[in-house]
N, C-alpha and C positions, 0 to 999 in steps of 0.2 A: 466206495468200499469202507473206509476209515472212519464215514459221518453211519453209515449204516452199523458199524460195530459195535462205536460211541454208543447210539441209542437203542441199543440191546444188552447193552449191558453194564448203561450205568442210569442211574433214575436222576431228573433235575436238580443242581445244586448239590449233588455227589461230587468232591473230589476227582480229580482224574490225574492221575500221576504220569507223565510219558512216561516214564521207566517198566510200568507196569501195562502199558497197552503191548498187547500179545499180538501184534500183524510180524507177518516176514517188510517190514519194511524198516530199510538204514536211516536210522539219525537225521541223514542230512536230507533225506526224502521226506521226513515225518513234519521236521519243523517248516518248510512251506507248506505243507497240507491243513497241519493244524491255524496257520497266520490265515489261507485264504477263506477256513471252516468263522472265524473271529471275524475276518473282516467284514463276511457275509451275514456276520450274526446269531447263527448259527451254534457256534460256541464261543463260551467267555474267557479269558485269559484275566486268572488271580492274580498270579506270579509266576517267577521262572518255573517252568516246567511243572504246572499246575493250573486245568483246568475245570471249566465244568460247563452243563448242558443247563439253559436258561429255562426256567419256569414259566407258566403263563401270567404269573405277576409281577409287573415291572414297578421296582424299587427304586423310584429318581435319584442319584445318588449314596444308593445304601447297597453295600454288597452284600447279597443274600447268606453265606455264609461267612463263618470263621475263622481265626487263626488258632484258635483250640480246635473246632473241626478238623482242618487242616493235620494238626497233627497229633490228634487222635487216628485217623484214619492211617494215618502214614507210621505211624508208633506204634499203636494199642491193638487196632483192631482193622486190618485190612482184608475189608468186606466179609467179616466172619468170622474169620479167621485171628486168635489172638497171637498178635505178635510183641504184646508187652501188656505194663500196668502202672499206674501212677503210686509215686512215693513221696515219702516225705509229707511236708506241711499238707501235698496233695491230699495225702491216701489219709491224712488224720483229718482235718476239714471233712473229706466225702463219710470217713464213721463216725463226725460226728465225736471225734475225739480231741477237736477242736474249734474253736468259734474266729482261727486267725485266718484269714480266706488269702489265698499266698497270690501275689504279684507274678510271678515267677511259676511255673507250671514243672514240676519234676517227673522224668518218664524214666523208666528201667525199661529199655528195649535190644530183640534180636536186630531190631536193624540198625544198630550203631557200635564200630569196631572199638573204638576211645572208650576209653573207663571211663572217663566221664568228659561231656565238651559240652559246651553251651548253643545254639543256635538259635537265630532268631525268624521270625514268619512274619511280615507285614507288622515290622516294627516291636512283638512282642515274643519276649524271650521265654526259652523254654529249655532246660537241664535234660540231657540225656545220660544216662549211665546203663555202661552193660554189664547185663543180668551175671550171674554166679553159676546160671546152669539156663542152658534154652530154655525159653519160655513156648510153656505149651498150653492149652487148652486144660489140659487134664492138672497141672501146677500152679497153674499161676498165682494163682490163692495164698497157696502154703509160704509162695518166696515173697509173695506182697507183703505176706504178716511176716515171717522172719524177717524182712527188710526193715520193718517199720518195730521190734524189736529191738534190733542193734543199736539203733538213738533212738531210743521209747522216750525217755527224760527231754530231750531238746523238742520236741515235737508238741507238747502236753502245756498247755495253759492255763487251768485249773476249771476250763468249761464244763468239766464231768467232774462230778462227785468222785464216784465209785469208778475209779479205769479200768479196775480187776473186773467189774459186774458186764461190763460194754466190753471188754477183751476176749468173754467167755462168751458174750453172745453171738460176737465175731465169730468165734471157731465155731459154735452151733450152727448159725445161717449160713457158713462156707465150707459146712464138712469138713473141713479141718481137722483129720484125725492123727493118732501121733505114727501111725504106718507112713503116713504121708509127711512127717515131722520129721523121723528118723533119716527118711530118704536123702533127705539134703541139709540136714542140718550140722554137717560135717562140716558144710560149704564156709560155716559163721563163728566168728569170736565167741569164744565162750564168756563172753557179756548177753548174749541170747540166753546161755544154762542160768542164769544171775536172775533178770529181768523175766521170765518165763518161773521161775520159783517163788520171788517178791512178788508177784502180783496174784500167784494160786494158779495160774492158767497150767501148769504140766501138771497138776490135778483134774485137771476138768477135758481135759486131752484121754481119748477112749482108744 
């Protein structure tokens, strides 16, 4: 039952979170079923309470996924679903609004109570902080750019020229409208109204 759900509904080298398998079955029934699904081969054991279903290519010694994997899936984006988004040194690296590629991996997610705590995944650390307002599908945009915002200065290397020119194209390519600005931008220091004028972006905001 348990090895037939597995592979309906997660694809090889996908994550598999016990927490998130949906059977009627207790805790302490699940963890021998998954050890005999591992021992048979069948499924692979990451780490605690993470596995995954093995590929047709075997990697001597290499493990097919992630520890960013790992907790993107478990952060950002569970199966489709967004449940966060990366910040900081992260979210300026991915636009491109920095050239300093961070050690350290920063998540703002719904699935971490603590403002902010640290954990680690197969030796590499990774900053969690929670969001200012749930993170949705339909937001998540708007609170990534006000996030990144509030420490605009610390984040900035001088990899870009023009920040103002790459800030506005941001809002362009993420729709990023000020309907959607307004909505939560209550949430933030008014070092956002500051930084959002210096740079011309609550101009180019429709």
């Amino acid at each position: 039952m348990l090895y037939d759900y597995l592979i309906e509904n997660y694809k090889a080298y996908e994550p598999i979170f016990t927490s998130d398998i949906d059977l009627d079955i207790p805790g302490n029934s699940l963890r021998p079923m998954l050890k005999e699904l591992v021992d048979s081969g069948k499924l692979c054991r990451y780490d605690a309470g993470v596995y995954y279903l093995p590929g047709a290519t075997k990697l001597k010694g290499l493990v097919p996924i992630s520890a960013s994997t790992v907790a993107r899936c478990k952060y950002v984006n569970q199966r489709g679903k967004v449940r966060g988004y990366y910040a900081g040194y992260t979210f300026a690296n991915q636009m491109g609004l920095s050239l300093q590629v961070p050690y350290v991996q920063e998540i703002v997610s719904n699935e971490t109570s603590a403002k902010v705590r640290e954990i680690e995944i197969k030796g590499q650390r990774f900053i969690l902080r929670k969001p200012r307002a749930e993170i949705t599908e339909d937001n998540y945009r708007v609170l990534q750019f006000l996030d990144f915002l509030v420490d605009m200065d610390k984040y900035l290397d001088g990899a870009v020229e023009d920040v103002s020119a790459r800030l506005i194209q941001i809002i362009k390519d993420e729709n990023i409208t000020k309907k959607r600005i307004d909505a939560y931008i209550n949430l933030y220091p008014t070092k956002v109204y500051k930084n959002m004028y210096e740079t011309g972006v609550v101009y180019a905001i429709a």
